[in-house]
Each structure stands twice: as structure tokens, then as C-alpha cells.
C-alpha positions as CSV (number, residue, x, y, z in Angstrom):
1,X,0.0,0.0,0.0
2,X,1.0,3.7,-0.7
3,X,0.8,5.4,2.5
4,X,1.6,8.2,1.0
5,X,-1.0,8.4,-1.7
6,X,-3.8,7.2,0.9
7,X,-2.4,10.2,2.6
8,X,-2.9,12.5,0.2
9,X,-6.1,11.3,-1.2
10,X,-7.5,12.1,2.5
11,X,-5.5,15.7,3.0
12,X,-7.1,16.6,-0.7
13,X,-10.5,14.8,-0.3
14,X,-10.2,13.4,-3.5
15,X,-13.3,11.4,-4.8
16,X,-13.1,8.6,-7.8
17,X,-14.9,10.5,-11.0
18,X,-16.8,8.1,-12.0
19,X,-18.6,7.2,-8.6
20,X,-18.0,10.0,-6.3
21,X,-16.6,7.2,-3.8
22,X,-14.1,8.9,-1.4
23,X,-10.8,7.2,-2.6
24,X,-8.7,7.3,0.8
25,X,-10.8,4.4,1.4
26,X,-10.5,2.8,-2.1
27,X,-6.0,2.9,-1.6
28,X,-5.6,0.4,-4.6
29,X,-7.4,2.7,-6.9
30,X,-5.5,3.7,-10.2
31,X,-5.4,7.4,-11.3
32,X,-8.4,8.6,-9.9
33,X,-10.4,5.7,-10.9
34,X,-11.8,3.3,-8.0
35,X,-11.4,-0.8,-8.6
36,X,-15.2,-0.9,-8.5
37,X,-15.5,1.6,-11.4
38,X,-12.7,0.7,-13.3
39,X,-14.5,-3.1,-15.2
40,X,-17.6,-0.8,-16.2
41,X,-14.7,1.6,-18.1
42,X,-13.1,-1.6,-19.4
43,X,-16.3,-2.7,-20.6
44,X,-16.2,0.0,-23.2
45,X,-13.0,-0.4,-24.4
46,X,-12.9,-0.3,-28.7
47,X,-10.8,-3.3,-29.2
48,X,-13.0,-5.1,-32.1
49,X,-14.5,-4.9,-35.8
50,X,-12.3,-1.7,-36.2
51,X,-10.8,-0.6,-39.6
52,X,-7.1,-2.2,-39.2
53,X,-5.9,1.0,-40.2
54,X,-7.3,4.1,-38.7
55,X,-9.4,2.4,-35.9
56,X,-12.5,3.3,-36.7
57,X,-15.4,1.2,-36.0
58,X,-16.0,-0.8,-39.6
59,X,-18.9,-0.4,-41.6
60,X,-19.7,-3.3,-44.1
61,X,-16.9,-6.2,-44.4
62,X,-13.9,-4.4,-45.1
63,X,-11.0,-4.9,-43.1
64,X,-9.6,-1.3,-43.9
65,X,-12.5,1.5,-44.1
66,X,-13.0,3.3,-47.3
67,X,-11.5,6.6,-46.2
68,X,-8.5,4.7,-45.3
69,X,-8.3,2.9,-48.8
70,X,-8.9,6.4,-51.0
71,X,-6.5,8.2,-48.9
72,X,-4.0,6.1,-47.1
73,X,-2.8,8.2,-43.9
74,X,0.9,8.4,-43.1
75,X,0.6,6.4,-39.7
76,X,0.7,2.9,-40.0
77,X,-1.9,1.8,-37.8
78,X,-4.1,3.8,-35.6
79,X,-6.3,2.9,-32.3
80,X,-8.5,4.6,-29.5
81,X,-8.9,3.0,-26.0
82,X,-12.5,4.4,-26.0
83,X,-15.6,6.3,-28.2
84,X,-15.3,9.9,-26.8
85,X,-18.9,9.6,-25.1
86,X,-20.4,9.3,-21.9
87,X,-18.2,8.5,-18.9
88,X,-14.7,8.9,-21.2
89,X,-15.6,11.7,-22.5
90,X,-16.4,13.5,-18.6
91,X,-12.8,11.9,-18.0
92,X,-11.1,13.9,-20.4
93,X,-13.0,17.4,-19.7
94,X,-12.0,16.7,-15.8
95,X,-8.3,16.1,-17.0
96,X,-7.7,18.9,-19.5
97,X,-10.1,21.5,-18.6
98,X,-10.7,21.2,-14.5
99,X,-7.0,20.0,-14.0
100,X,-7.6,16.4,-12.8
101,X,-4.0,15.5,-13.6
102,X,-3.9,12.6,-11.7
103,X,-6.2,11.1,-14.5
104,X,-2.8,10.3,-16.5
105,X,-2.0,7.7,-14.2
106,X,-5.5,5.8,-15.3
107,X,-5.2,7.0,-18.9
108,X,-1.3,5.5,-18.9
109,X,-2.6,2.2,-17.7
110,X,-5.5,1.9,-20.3
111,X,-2.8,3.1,-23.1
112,X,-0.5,0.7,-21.9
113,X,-1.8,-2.5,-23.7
114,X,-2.5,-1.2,-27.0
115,X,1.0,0.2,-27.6
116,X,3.0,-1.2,-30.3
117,X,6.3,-2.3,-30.9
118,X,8.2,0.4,-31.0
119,X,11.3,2.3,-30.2
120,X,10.4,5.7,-28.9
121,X,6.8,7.5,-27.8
122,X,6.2,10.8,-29.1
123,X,3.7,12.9,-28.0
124,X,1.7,15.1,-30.4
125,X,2.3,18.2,-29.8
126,X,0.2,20.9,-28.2
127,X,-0.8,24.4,-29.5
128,X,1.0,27.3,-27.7
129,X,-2.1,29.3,-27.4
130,X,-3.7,26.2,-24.6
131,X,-1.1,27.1,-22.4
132,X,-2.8,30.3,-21.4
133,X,-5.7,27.5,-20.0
134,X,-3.8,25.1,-18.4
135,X,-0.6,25.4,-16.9
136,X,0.7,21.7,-18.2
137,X,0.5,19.9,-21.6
138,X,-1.7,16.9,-20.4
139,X,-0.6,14.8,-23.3
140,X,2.8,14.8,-22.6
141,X,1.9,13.9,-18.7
142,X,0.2,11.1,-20.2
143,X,2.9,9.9,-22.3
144,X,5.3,10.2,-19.2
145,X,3.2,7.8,-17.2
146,X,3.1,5.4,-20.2
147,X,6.4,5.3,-20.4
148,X,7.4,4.1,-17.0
149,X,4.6,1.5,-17.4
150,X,5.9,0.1,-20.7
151,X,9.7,0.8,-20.7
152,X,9.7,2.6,-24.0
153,X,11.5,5.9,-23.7
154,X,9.6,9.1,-24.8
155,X,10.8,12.6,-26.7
156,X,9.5,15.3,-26.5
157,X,10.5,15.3,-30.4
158,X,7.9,17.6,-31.8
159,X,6.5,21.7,-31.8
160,X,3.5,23.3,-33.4
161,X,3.3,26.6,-34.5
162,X,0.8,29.4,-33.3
163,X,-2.8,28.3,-34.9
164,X,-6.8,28.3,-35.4
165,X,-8.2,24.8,-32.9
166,X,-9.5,22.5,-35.1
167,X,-12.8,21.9,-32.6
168,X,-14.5,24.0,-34.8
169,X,-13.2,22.5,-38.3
170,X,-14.7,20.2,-40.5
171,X,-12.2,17.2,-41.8
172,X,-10.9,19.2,-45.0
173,X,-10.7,22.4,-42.9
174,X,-9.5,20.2,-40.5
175,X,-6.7,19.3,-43.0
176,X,-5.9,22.6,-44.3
177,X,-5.3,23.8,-40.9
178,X,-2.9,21.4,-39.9
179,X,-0.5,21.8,-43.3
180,X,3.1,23.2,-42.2
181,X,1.7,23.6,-38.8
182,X,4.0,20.9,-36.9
183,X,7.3,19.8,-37.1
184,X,10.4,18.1,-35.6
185,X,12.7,19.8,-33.2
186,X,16.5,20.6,-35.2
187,X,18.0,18.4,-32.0
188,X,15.7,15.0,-32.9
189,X,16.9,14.1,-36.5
190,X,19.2,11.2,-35.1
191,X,17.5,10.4,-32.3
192,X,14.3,9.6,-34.9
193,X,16.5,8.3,-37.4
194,X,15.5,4.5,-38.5
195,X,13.2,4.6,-35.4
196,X,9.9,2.8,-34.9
197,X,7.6,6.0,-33.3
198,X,4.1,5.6,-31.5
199,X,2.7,8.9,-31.7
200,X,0.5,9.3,-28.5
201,X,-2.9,12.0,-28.1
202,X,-6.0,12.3,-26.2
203,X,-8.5,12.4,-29.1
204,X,-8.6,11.2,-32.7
205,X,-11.6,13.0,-34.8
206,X,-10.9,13.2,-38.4
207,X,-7.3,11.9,-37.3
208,X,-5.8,15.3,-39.3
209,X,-3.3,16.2,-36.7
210,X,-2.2,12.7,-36.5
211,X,-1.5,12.3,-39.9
212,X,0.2,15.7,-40.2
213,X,2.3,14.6,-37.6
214,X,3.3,11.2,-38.7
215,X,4.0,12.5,-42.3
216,X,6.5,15.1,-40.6
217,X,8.3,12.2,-38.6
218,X,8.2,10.1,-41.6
219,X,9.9,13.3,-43.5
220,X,12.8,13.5,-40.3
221,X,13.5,9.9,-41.0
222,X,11.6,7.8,-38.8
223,X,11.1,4.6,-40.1
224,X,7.6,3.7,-39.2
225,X,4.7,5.6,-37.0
226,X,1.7,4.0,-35.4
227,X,-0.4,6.3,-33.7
228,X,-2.5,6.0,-30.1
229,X,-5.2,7.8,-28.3
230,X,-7.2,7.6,-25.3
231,X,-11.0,8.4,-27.4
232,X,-12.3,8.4,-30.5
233,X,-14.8,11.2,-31.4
């Protein structure tokens, strides 16, 4: 037992979000999330009849989705924990916009068994303008936590420039926005050289940013990129 988390789950009356349970009594509970809670969550994992490329749930007997047959992304192979609805969805709003950012621990875990083979986790990068919201970059605290739980190292390997949010944007907007607006930091080319990369991100919608992302990486050198996220919308 972690005394010291039981500790400071009592000093900070901290409460699991799915349940409102009081987690000081819940000490094997895993990043906010109480054992009680945590099956129901696993319950909704996307893990089957997906497109084997982008991860979208499959419509008709295709193996890869039409999208991903017209245009084939740069990533290799993308996937999404859960649908961004309901109780995942709350999850995400508690950690990025009401700083819940002991979340990562449970979004690490849940991460943890779709990841790849790879050599390195990348985090997509986050645009400048959020930091006026939040004072952290919640993917990248994600990505940390994944990485002690799989033993891959992570880079923080990519920027993005000043931009418009692509909330707002439809998928060819969506596109457009995202052209020239990443790219790899001037000290990564040879630590990206040859590499296998799993991009990481909270959610994949039209999977623009991803794609833009990979496609840079793939430009740097890196051999292969899969890509990972916690929801898809």
C-alpha cells in the first residue's frame, strides 16, 4: 500500500470520478479511478470490428474503411482506447479543462496494452495558445506515465506553430489547418533516425493532426509511426 497516496487522497479529499466514492478508502485505486469503477470503463474499451488501419469502427466487411483505402494516412496503424462519449468523454474534460491531472495515471494504464512495438513515444504536440488554459501539456503527462509502465523511452520530439483549434473545423478544414503547422525539433533528427515511433494523443476525430504529424516524422527519417489515443470522437 502507498501510504503516502492514501495520505494524500484524505488531505485533498479526493473522490473517484466516476462514482464519487471517497478514494482514501479505495488505496488500490488507479489514477483517480476506484477498482469498482474501473471493469464498467473496461467494458467500453474499442478493441473489435475496427478498420485495421485508422481504428475506426468498420462499416460493411472491409477490413480497412474506405476513407482509409482512398487516402491512405501516413501512420501505420491507428487505435483509440475508447468512443469519446459518456463517462470517457467527462474523463477527459476533468483532466484537461478542471486540472484532474492525476487522471494520467489511469489513462497510462489503459494506453499501456494497445501500444505497439516500438522504439520511442512521441507525444503530439500541443498548440502554444492552450497554455494560457492550463498550466501543463496533459498529453505529454500522459505519455510520461506510459512510459514508465511500458519501458519505451519518450521525446518530446515535436512543436507546433501558433494556430486556429481544429474543434471548430470540419475534416478538409481540419486538413488545411494542420498543413506546415507541426514539425520536428532541429535536435531529434538522429534520435528519430530509422526509429519505430508511437505517436500518442487524447483524441482522434478526423485523425488530421495525427497524420500531419506522422507524415512530418516520416519526412525526419523515422522509419515507421503507429499512432495511439485515449477516445475516439
Amino acid at each position: 500500500m502507498n501510504y503516502l497516496r492514501v495520505l494524500d487522497d484524505w488531505l485533498m479529499h479526493r473522490m473517484c470520478r466516476s462514482c464519487g466514492s471517497p478514494l482514501v478508502l479505495q488505496p488500490d485505486h488507479c489514477g483517480l479511478i476506484c477498482p469498482e469503477c474501473s471493469p464498467a470503463l473496461e467494458a467500453q474499451f474499442l478493441d473489435s470490428d475496427v478498420c485495421l488501419v485508422c481504428g475506426a469502427p468498420r462499416i460493411g466487411g472491409y477490413d480497412v474503411c474506405r476513407r482509409c483505402r482512398e487516402s491512405p494516412p501516413a501512420f501505420e496503424s491507428h487505435r483509440s482506447v475508447f468512443l469519446y462519449h459518456s463517462l470517457p468523454a467527462a474523463l477527459i474534460v476533468d483532466f484537461k479543462g478542471r486540472g484532474h491531472r492525476q487522471l494520467s495515471d489511469y489513462f497510462a494504464a489503459v494506453l499501456a496494452d494497445s501500444i505497439p512495438p516500438c522504439d520511442l513515444l512521441v507525444p503530439v504536440p500541443f498548440r502554444p495558445e492552450s497554455i494560457r488554459r492550463r498550466p501543463f501539456d496533459p498529453v505529454s503527462v500522459v505519455v510520461k506515465q506510459l512510459s514508465r509502465r511500458c519501458g519505451i523511452p519518450w521525446v518530446q520530439a515535436m512543436y507546433r506553430k501558433k494556430g486556429r483549434s481544429q474543434k471548430s473545423l470540419n475534416q478538409e478544414d481540419r486538413a488545411r489547418n494542420m498543413a506546415g503547422a507541426v514539425g520536428v525539433r532541429n535536435s531529434m533528427g538522429e534520435r528519430l533516425s530509422g526509429k519505430i515511433v508511437c505517436l500518442v494523443d487524447d483524441v482522434f476525430t478526423t485523425g488530421a493532426t495525427v497524420h500531419a504529424c506522422a507524415g512530418v516524422l516520416l519526412a525526419s527519417g523515422t522509419r515507421t509511426v503507429h499512432a495511439r489515443t485515449i477516445a475516439m470522437d
